[in-house]
GUTOR-699752 format. One record per residue: x, y, z of N, C-alpha, C in turn; residue number from 0; residue in one letter. Coordinates in steps of 0.001 Angstrom, whole numbers, plus 500000, padded with zeros to 6 digits. Layout:
# GUTOR-699752
<pator n_u="X" n_v="Y" n_w="Z" ca_u="X" ca_v="Y" ca_w="Z" c_u="X" c_v="Y" c_w="Z" n="NUM" res="A"/>
...
# end
This chain:
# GUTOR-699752
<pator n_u="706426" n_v="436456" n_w="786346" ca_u="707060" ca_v="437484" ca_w="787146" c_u="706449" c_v="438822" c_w="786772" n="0" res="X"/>
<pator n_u="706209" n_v="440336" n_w="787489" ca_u="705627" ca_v="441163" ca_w="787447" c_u="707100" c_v="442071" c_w="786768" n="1" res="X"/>
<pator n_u="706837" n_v="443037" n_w="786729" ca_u="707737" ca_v="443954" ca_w="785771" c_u="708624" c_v="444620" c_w="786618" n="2" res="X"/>
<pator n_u="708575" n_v="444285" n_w="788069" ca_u="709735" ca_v="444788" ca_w="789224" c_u="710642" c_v="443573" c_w="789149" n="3" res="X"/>
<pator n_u="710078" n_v="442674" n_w="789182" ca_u="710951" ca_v="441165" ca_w="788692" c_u="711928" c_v="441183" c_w="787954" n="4" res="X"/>
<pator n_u="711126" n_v="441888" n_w="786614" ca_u="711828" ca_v="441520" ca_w="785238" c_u="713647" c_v="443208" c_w="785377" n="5" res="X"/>
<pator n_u="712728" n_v="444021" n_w="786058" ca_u="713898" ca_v="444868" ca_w="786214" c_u="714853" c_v="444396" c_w="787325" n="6" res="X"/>
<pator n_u="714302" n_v="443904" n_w="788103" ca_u="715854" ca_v="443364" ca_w="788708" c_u="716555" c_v="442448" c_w="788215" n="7" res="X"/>
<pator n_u="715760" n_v="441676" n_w="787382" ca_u="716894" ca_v="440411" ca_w="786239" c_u="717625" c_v="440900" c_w="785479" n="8" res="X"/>
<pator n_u="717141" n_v="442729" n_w="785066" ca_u="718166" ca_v="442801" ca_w="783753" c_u="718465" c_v="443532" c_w="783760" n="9" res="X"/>
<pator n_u="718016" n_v="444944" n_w="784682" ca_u="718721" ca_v="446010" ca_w="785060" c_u="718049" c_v="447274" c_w="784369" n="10" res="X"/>
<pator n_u="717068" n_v="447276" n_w="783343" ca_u="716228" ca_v="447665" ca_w="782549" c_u="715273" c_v="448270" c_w="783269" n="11" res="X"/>
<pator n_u="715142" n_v="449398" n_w="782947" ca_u="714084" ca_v="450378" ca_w="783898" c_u="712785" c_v="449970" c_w="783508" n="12" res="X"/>
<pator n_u="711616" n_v="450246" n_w="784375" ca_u="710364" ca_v="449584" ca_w="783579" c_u="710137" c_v="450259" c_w="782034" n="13" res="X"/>
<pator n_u="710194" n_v="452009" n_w="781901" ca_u="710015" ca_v="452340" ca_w="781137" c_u="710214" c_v="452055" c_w="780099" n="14" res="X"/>
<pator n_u="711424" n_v="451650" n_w="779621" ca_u="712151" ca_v="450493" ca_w="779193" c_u="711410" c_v="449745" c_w="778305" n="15" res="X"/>
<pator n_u="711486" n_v="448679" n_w="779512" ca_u="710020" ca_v="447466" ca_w="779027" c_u="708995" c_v="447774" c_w="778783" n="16" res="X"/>
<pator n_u="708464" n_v="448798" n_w="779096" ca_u="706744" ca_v="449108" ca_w="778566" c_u="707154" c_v="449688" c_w="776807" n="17" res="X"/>
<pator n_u="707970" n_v="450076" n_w="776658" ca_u="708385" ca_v="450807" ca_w="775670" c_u="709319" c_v="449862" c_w="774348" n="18" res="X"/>
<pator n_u="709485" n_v="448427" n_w="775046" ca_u="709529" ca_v="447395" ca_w="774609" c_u="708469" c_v="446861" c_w="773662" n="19" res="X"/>
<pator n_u="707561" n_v="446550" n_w="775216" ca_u="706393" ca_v="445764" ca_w="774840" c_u="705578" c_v="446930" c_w="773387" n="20" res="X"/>
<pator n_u="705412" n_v="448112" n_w="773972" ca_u="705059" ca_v="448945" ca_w="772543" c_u="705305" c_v="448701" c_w="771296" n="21" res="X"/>
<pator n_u="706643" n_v="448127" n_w="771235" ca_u="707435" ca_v="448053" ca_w="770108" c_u="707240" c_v="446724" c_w="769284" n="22" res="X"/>
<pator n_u="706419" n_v="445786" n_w="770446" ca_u="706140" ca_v="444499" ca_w="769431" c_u="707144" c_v="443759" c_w="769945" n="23" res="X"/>
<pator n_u="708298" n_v="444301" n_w="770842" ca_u="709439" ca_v="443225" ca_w="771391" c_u="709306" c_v="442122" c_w="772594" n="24" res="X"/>
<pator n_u="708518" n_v="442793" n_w="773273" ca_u="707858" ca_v="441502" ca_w="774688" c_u="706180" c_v="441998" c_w="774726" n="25" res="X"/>
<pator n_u="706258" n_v="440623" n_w="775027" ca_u="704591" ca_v="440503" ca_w="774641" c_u="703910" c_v="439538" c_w="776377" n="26" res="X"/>
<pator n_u="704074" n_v="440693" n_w="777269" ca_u="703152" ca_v="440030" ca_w="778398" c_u="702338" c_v="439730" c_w="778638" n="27" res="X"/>
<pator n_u="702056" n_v="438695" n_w="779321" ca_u="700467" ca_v="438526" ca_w="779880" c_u="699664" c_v="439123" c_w="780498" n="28" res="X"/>
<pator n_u="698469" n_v="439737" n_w="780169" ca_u="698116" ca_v="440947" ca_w="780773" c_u="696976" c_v="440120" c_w="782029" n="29" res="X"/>
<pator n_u="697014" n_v="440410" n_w="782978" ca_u="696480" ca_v="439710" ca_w="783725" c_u="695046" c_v="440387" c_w="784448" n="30" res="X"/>
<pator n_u="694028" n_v="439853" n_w="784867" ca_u="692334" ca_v="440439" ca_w="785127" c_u="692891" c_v="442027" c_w="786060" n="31" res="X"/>
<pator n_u="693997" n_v="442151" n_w="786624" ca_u="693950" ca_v="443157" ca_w="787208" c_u="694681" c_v="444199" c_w="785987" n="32" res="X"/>
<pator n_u="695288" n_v="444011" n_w="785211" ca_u="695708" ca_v="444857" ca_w="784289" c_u="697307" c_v="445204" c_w="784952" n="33" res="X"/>
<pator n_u="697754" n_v="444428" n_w="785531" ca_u="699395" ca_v="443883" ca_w="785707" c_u="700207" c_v="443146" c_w="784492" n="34" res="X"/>
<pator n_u="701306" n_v="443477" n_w="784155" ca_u="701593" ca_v="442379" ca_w="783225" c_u="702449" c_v="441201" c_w="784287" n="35" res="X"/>
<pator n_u="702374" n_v="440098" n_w="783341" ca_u="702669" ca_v="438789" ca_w="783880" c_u="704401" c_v="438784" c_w="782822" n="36" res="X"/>
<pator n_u="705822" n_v="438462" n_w="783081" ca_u="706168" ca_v="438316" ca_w="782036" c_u="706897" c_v="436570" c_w="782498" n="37" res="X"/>
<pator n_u="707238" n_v="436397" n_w="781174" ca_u="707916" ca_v="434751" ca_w="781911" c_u="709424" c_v="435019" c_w="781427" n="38" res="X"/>
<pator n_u="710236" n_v="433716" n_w="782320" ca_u="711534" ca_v="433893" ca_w="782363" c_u="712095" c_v="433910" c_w="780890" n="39" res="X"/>
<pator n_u="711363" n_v="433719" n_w="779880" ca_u="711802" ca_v="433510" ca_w="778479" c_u="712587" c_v="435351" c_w="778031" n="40" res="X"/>
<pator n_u="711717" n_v="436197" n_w="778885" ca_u="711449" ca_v="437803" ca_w="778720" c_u="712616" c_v="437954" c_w="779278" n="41" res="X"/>
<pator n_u="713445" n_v="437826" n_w="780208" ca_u="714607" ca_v="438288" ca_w="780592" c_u="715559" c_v="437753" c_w="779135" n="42" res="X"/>
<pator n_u="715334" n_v="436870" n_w="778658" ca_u="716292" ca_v="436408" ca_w="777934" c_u="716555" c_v="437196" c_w="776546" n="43" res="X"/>
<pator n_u="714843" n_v="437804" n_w="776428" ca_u="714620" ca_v="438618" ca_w="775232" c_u="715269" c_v="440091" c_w="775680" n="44" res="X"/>
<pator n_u="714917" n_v="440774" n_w="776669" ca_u="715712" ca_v="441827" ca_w="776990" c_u="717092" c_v="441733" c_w="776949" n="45" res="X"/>
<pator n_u="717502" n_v="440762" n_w="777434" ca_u="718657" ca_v="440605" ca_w="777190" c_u="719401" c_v="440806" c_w="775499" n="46" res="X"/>
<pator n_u="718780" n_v="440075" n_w="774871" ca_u="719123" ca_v="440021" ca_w="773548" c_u="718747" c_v="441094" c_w="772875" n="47" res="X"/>
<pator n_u="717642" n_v="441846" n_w="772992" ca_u="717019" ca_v="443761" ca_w="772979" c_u="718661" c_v="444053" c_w="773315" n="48" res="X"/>
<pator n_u="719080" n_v="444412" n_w="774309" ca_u="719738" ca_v="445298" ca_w="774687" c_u="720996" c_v="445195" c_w="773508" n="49" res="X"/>
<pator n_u="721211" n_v="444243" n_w="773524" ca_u="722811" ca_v="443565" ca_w="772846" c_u="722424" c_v="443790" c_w="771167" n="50" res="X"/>
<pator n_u="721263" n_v="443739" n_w="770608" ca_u="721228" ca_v="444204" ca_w="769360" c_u="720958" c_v="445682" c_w="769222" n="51" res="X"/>
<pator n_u="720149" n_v="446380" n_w="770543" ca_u="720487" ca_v="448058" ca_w="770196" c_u="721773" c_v="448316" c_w="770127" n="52" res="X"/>
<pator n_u="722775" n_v="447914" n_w="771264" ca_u="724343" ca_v="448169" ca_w="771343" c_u="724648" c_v="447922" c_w="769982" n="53" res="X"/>
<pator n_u="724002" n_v="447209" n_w="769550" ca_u="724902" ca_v="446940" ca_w="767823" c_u="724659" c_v="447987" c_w="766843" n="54" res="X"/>
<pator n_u="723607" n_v="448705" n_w="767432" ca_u="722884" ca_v="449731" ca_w="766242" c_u="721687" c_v="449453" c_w="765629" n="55" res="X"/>
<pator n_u="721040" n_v="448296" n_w="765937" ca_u="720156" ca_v="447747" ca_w="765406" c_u="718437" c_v="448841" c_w="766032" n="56" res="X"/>
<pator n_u="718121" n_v="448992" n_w="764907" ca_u="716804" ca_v="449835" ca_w="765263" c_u="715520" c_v="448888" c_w="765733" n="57" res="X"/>
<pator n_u="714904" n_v="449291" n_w="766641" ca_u="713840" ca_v="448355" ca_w="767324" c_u="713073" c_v="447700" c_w="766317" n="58" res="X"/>
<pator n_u="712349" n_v="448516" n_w="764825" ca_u="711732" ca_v="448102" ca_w="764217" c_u="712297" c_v="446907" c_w="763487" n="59" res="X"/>
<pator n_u="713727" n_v="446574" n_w="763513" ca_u="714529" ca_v="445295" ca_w="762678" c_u="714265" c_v="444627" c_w="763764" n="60" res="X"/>
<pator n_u="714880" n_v="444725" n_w="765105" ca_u="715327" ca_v="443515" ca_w="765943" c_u="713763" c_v="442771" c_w="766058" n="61" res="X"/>
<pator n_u="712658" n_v="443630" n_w="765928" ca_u="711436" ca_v="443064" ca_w="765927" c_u="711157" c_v="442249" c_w="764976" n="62" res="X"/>
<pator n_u="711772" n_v="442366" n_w="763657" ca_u="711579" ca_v="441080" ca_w="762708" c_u="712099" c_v="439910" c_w="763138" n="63" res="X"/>
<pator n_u="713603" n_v="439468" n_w="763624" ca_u="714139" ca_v="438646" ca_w="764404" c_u="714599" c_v="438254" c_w="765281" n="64" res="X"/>
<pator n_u="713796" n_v="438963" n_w="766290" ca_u="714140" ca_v="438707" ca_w="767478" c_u="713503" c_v="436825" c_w="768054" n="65" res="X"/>
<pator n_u="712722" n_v="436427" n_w="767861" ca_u="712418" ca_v="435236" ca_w="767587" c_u="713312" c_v="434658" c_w="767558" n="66" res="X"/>
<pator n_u="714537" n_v="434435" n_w="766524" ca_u="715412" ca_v="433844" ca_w="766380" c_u="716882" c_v="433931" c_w="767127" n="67" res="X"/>
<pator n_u="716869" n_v="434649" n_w="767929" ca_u="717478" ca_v="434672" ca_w="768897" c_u="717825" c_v="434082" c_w="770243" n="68" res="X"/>
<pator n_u="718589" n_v="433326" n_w="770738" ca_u="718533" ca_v="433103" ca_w="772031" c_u="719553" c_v="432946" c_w="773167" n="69" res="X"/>
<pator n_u="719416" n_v="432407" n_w="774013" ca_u="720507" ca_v="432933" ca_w="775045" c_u="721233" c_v="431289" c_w="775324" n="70" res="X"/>
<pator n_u="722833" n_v="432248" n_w="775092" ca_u="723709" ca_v="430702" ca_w="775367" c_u="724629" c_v="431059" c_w="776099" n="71" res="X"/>
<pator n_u="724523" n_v="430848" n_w="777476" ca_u="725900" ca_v="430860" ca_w="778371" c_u="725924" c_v="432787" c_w="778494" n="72" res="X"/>
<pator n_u="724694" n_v="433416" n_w="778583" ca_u="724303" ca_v="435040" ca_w="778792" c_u="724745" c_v="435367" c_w="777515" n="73" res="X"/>
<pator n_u="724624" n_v="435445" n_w="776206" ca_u="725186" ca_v="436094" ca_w="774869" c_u="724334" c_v="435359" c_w="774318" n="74" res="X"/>
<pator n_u="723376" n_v="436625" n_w="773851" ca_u="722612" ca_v="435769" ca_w="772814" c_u="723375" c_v="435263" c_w="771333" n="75" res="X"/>
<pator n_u="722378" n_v="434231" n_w="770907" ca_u="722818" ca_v="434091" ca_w="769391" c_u="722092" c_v="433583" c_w="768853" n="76" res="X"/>
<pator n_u="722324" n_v="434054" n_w="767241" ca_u="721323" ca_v="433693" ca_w="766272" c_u="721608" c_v="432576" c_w="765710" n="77" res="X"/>
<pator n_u="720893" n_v="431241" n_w="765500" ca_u="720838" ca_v="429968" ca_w="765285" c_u="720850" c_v="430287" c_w="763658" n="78" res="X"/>
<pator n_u="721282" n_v="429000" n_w="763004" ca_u="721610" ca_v="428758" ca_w="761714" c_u="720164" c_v="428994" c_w="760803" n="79" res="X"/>
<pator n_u="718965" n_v="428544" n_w="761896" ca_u="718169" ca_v="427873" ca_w="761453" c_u="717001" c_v="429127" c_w="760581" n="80" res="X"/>
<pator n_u="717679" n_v="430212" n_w="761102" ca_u="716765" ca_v="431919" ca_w="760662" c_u="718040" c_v="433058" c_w="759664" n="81" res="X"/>
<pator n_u="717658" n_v="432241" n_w="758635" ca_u="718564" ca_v="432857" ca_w="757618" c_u="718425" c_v="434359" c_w="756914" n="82" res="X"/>
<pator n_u="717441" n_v="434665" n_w="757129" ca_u="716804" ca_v="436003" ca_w="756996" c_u="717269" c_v="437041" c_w="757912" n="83" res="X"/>
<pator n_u="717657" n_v="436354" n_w="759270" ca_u="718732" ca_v="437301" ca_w="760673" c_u="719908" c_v="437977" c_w="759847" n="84" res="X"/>
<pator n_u="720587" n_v="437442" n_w="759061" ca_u="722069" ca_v="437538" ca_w="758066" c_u="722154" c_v="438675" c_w="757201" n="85" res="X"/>
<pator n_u="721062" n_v="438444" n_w="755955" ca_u="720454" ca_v="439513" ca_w="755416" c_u="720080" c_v="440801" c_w="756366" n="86" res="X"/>
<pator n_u="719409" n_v="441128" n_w="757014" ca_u="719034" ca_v="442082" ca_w="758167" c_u="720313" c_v="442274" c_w="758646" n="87" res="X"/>
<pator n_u="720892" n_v="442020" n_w="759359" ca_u="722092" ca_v="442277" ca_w="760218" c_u="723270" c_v="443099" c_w="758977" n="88" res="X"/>
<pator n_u="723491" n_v="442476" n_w="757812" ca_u="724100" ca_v="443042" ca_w="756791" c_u="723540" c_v="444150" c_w="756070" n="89" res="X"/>
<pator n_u="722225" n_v="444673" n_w="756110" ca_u="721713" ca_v="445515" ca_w="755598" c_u="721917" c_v="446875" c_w="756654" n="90" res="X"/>
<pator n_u="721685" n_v="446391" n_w="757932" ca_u="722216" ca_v="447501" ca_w="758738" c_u="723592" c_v="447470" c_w="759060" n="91" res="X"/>
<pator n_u="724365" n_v="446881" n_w="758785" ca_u="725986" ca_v="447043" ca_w="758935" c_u="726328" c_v="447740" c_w="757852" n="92" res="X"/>
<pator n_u="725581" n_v="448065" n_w="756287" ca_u="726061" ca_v="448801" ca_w="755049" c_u="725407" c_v="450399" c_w="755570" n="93" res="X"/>
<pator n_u="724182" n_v="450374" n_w="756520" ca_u="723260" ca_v="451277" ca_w="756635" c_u="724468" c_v="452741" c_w="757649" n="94" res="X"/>
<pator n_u="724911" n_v="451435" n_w="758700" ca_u="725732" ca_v="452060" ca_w="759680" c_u="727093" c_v="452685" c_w="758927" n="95" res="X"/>
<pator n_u="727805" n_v="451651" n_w="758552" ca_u="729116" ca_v="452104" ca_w="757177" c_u="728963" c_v="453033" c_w="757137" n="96" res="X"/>
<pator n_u="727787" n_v="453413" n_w="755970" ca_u="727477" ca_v="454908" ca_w="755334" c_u="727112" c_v="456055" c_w="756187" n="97" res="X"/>
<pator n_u="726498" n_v="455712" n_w="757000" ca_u="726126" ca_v="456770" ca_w="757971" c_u="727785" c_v="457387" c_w="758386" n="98" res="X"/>
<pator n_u="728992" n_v="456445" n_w="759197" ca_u="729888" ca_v="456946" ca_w="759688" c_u="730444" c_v="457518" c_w="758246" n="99" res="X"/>
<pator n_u="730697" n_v="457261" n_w="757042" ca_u="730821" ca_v="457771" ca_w="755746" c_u="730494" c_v="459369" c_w="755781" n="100" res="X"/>
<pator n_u="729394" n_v="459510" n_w="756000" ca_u="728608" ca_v="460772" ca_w="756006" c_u="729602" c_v="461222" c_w="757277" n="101" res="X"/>
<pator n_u="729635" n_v="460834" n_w="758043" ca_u="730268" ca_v="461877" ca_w="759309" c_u="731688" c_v="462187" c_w="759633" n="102" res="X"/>
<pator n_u="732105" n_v="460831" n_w="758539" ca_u="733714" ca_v="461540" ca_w="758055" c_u="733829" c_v="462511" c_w="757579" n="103" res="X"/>
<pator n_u="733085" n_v="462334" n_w="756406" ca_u="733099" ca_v="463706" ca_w="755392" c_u="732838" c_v="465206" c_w="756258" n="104" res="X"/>
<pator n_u="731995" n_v="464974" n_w="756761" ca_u="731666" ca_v="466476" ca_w="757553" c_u="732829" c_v="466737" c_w="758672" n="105" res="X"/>
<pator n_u="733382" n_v="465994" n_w="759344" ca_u="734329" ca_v="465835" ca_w="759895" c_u="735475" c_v="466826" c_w="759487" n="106" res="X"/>
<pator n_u="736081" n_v="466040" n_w="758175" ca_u="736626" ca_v="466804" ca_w="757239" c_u="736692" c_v="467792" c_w="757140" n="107" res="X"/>
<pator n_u="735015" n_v="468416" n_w="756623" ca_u="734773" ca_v="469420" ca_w="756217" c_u="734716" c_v="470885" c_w="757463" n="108" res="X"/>
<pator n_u="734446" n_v="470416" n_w="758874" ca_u="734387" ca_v="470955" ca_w="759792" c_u="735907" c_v="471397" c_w="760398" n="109" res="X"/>
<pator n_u="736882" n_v="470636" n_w="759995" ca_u="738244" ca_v="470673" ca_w="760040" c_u="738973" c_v="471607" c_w="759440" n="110" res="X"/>
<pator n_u="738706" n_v="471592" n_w="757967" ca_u="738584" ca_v="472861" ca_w="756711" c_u="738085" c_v="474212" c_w="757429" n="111" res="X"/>
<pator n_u="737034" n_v="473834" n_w="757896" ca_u="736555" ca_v="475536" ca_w="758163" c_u="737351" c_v="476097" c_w="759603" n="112" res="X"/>
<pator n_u="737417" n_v="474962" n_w="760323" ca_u="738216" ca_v="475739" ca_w="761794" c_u="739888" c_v="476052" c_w="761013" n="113" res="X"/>
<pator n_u="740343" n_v="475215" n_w="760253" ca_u="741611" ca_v="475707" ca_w="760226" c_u="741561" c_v="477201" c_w="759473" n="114" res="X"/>
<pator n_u="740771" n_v="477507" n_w="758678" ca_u="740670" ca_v="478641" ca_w="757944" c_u="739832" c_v="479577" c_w="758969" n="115" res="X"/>
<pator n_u="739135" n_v="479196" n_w="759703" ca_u="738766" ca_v="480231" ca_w="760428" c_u="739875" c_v="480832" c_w="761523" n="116" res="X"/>
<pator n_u="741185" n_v="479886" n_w="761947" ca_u="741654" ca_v="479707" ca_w="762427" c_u="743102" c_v="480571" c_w="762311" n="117" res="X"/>
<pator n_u="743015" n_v="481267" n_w="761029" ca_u="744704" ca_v="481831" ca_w="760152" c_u="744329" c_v="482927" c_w="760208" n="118" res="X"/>
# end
């Protein structure tokens, strides 16, 4: 399928997908005219792209396991069989934690200053 294809399967602007494929996440067939070719496997990967950015997941991780991913009944999931997905997924769930950590605190601290700016 050509890349007008692949955006009407998933709703994904091309830019998108070219910006995908950049990333090491879909890997098309580049064809003698310099079209990409993608196969139906690629909707399934966008699919699963999209659902691990929603998670927070940064392109450069989902690119380690995205492989191990696949589509069951439209929701991807990660099979038993890629144990290294677990590790990763937990390293950015402590990554994310701390981050909202950090934005409590300032939160806080932004709270402090309006009420005192505030008297």
């Amino acid at each position: 399928m050509r890349i007008g294809d692949l955006v009407q399967a998933t709703g994904v602007n091309r830019r998108l997908l070219r910006y995908y494929e950049e990333q090491g996440l879909l890997h098309p067939v580049r064809l003698a005219n310099g079209y990409r070719e993608y196969a139906e496997s690629d909707v399934v990967a966008v699919r699963a792209i999209r659902t691990l950015l929603a998670a927070g997941l940064p392109t450069a991780v989902i690119a380690r396991f995205l492989h191990c991913v696949h589509d069951d009944q439209d929701e991807p999931v990660v099979p038993q069989a890629c144990p290294t997905v677990i590790s990763h997924l937990r390293q950015e769930r402590a990554r994310i934690t701390e981050t909202i950590s950090r934005l409590e605190t300032s939160q806080r601290e932004l709270d402090a200053l309006l009420e005192a700016a505030l008297r």
